[in-house]
C-alpha positions as MATLAB code, in Angstrom:
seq = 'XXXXXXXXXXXXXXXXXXXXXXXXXXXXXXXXXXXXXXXXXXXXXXXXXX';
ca = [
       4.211    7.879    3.387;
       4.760    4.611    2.355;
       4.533    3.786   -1.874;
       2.832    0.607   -3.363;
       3.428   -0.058   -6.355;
       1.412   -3.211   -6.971;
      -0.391   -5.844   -4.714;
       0.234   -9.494   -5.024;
      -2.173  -11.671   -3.671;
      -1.284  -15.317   -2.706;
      -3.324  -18.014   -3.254;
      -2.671  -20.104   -0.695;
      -3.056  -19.222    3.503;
      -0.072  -18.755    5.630;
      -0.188  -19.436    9.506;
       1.025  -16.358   10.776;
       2.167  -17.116   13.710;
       5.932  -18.180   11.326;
       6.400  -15.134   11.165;
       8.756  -12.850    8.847;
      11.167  -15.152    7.778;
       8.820  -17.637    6.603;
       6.195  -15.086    4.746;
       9.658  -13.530    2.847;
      10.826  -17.192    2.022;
       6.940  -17.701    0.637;
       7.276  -14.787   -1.459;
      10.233  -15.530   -2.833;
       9.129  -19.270   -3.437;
       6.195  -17.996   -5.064;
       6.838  -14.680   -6.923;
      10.689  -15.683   -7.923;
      11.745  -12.512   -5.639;
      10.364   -9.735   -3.231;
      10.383   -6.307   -4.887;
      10.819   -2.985   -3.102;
       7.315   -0.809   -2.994;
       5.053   -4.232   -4.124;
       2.671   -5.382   -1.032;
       2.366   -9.194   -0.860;
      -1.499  -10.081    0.953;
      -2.018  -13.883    2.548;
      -4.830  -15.470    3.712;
      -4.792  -16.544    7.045;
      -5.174  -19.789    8.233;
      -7.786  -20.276   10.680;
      -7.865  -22.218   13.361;
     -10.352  -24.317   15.123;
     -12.020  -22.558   18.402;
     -11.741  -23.531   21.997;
];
């Protein structure tokens, strides 16, 4: 089982198609540092349909 601590919810969307990297470099931007057991949520950002 997998513990969470504590949720962190961003306040602005991410496109997810970055991927890891970027969301971990967003968190860090944002929250000063990622924490082990703490759960970071993002928006997504949608796009426009076909």
């Amino acid at each position: 089982m997998i513990r969470i601590e504590a949720i962190w919810l961003a306040t602005e969307p991410i496109d997810m198609r970055a991927g890891v990297d970027t969301a971990l470099a967003r968190v860090v931007k944002a929250f000063g540092a990622a924490q082990a057991h703490h759960a970071y949520l993002f928006a997504i950002v949608s796009s426009p349909s076909l």
